[in-house]
C-alpha positions in Angstrom: 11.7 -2.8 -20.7 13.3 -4.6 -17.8 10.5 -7.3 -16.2 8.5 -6.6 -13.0 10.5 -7.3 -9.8 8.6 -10.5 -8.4 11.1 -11.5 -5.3 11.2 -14.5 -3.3 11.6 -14.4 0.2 12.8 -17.6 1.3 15.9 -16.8 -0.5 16.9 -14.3 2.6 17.9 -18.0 4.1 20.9 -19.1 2.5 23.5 -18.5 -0.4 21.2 -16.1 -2.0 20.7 -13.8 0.3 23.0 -10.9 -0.6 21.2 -11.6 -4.4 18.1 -11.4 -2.9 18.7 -8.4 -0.5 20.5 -6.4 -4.3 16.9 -7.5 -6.0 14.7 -5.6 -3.0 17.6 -2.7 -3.6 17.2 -2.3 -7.0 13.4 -2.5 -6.9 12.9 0.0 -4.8 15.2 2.3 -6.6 14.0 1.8 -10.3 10.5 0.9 -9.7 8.8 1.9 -6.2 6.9 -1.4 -6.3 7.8 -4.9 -6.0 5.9 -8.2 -5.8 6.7 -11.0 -2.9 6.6 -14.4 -3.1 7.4 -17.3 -0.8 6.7 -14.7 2.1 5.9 -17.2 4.9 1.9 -16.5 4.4 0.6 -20.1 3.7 -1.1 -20.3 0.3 -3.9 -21.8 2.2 -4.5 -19.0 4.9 -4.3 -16.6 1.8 -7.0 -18.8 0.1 -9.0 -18.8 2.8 -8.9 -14.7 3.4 -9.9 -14.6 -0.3 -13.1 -17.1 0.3 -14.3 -15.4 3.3 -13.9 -11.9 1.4 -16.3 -12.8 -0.9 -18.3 -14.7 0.8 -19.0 -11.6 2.8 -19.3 -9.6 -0.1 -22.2 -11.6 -1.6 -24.1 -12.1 1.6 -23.3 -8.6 3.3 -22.5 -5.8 0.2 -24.0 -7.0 -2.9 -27.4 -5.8 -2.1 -26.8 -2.6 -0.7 -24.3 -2.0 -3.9 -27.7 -3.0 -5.7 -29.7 -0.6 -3.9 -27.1 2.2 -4.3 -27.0 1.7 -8.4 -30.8 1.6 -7.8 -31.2 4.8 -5.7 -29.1 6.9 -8.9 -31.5 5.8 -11.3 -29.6 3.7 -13.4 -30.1 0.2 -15.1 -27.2 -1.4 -14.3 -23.2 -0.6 -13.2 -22.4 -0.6 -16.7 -24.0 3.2 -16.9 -21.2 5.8 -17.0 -22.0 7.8 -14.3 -19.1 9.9 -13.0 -19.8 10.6 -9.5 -20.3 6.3 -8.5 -17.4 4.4 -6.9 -18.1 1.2 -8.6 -15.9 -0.7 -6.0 -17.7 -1.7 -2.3 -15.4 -0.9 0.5 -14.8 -1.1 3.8 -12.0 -0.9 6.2 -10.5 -2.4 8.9 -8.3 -0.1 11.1 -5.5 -2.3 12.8 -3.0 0.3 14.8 -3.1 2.2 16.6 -6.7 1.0 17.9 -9.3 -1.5 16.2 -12.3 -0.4 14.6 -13.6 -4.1 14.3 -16.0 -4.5 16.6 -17.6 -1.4 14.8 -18.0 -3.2 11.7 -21.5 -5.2 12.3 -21.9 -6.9 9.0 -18.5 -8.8 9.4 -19.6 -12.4 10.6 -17.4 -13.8 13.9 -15.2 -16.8 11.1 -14.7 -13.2 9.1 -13.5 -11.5 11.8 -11.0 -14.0 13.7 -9.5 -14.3 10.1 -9.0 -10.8 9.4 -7.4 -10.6 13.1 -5.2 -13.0 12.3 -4.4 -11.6 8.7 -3.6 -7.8 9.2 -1.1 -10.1 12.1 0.5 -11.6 9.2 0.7 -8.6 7.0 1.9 -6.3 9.8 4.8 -8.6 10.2 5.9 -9.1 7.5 6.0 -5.0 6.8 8.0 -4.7 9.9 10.1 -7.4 8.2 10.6 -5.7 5.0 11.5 -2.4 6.9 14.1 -3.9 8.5 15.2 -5.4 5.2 15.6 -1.8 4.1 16.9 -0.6 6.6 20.3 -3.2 5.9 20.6 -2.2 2.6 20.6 1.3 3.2 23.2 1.2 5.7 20.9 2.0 8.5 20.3 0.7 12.0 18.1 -2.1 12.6 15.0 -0.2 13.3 15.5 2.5 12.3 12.5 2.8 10.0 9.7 1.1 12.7 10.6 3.9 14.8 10.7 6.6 12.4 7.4 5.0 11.7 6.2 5.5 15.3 5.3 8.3 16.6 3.7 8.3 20.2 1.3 5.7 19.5 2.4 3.4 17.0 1.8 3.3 13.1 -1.5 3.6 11.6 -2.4 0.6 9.9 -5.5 -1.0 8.5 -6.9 -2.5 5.3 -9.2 -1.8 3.1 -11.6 -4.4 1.7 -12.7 -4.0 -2.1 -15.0 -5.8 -4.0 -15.9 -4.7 -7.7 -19.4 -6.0 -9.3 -19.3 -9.0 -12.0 -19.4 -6.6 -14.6 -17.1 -5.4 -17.5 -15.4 -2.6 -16.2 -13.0 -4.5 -14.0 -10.3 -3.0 -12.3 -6.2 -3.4 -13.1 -3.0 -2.1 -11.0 -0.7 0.0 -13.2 2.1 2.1 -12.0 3.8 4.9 -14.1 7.9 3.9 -15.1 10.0 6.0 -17.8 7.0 7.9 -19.0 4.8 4.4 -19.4 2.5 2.9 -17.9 3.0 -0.9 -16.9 1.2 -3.8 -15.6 1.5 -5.4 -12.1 1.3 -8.8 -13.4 -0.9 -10.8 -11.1 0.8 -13.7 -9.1 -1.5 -15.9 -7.3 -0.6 -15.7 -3.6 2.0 -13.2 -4.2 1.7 -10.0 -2.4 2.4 -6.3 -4.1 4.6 -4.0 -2.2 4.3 -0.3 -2.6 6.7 1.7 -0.6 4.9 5.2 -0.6 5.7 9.0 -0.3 7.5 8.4 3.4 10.1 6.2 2.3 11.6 8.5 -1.0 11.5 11.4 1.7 13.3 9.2 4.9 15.7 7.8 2.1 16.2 11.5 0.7 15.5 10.3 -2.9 17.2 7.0 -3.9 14.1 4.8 -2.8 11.4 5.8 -5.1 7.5 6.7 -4.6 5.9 6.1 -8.0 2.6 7.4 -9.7 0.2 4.4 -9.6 -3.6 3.9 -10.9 -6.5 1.0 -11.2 -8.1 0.9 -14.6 -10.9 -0.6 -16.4 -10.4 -4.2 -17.7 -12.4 -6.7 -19.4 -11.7 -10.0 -18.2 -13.7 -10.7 -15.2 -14.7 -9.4 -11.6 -12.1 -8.4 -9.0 -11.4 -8.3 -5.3 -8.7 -6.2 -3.7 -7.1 -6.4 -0.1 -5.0 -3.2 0.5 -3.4 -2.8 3.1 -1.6 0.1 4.7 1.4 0.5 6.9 2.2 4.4 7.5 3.4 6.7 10.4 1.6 7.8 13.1 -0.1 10.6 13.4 2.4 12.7 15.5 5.2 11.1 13.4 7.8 13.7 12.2 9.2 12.4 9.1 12.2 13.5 7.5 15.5 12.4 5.5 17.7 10.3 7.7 20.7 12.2 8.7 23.1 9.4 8.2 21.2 9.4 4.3 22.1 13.2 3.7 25.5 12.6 4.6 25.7 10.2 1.8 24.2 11.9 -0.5 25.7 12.6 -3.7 23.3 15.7 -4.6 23.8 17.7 -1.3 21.7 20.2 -2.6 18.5 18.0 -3.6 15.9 18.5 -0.1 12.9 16.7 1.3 10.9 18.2 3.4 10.0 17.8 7.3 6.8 17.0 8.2 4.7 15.8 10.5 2.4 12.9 9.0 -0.8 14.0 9.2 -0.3 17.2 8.0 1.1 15.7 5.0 -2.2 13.3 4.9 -4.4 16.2 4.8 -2.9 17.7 1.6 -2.4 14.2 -0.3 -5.7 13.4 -0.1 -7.0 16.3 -2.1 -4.3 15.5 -4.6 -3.3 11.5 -4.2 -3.6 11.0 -8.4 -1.4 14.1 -8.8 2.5 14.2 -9.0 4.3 14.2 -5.3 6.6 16.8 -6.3 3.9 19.7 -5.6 3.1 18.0 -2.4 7.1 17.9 -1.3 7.1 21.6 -2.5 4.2 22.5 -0.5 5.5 20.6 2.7 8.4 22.7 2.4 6.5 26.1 2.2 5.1 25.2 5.7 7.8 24.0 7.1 9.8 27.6 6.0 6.8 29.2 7.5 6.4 27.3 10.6 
């Protein structure tokens, strides 16, 4: 099997930008996900995120993951109990308003980095949109908008810290009938392009089957972080990507984005396809 797409930004600058620009293509055609490197987040700030993340999670999670192990009865995480999320979470809601100053365990050092991290991140996904956006023959932002709706994306991350223990979490995602390894790159960040995308693109750009598994080599942390349409946002194939395409009869549904974010989250680990279908049923019946 072909390797892992792990791209490098600053090749955009230069003689290597139209090889770069057919790498980001061809990932998001044949595999859905793509790793960044060199993406103009300094190794440092990234380091520092990371230290602060679990810095919080010892001094603000670990005990009341503790008490919650406690509280079902068990000895230790390493029970099998089916209805514990072994992971501690929070999240941090960006766009289209902050949830921040809700949060009271985060400490003020947490919270200026953070701010200044989901910055980052939500610059460079507007970036990458744009990126898209070229090679598929579309106007520059044309996705950001599409993105919109009347008050902006929704975007936020959510913070996950899993206990030193032995069932350790992995990213897989699901290509030709197998499952494969995001290989982890220190600094490197994992893109994902999501349900939204294969519909606005009307197929070529893919949304792939992805899970976290048990591992046995150590603890993990987790920093996920979401860029999707607003609310109100109607997504639907571009009409310029219709045109083009070479099955006129394959169809992607209308939507508006919530809607749609009320029936994946009963069935996230489940094919798309039934979701697509199901988005289509309302929309005949609307």
């Amino acid at each position: 099997m072909e390797a892992f797409p792990i791209i490098s930004l600053d090749n955009l600058n230069g003689e290597d930008r139209a090889a770069t620009m057919a790498q980001i293509h061809d990932a998001c055609v044949n595999w859905g996900f793509f790793e960044l490197v060199n993406h103009g987040i300094s190794h440092e700030f990234l380091d520092r995120v990371e230290r602060l993340t679990k810095e919080h999670y010892k001094t603000a999670m670990e005990q009341r993951f503790k008490e919650m192990v406690a509280s079902k009865g068990l000895d230790s995480a390493e029970d099998e109990v089916k209805d514990v999320d072994w992971e501690s979470t929070f999240f941090l809601r960006h766009r289209p308003t902050s949830n921040m100053a809700e949060i009271t365990h985060l400490n003020r050092e947490y919270r200026v980095v953070m701010k200044e991290f989901v910055d980052k991140i939500e610059k460079l996904a507007e970036q990458l949109l744009d990126l898209l956006c070229e090679n598929l023959g579309l106007e520059k932002g044309y996705l950001k908008k599409a993105f919109y709706g009347s008050k902006g994306p929704n975007f936020g991350t959510k913070c996950s810290s899993y206990p030193p223990d032995d069932k350790v979490c992995g990213l897989q995602l699901l290509k030709d009938g197998q499952w494969v390894d995001v290989p982890p790159v220190q600094h490197s960040i994992v893109i994902n392009l999501g349900d939204q995308l294969e519909v606005i693109t009307n197929g070529p750009y893919k949304s792939v089957l992805h899970r976290v598994i048990a591992q046995t080599d150590g603890n993990r942390m987790s920093l996920a972080s979401f860029y999707n349409p607003g609310d109100d946002a109607v997504i639907h194939p571009a009409p310029e990507l219709v045109e083009k395409a070479d099955d006129s009869g394959k169809s992607y549904p209308r939507f508006v984005f919530n809607d749609y974010m009320q029936l994946y989250l009963g069935v996230k680990f489940e094919a798309k396809e039934p979701r697509f279908e199901a988005m289509k049923a309302t929309e005949s019946a609307a």
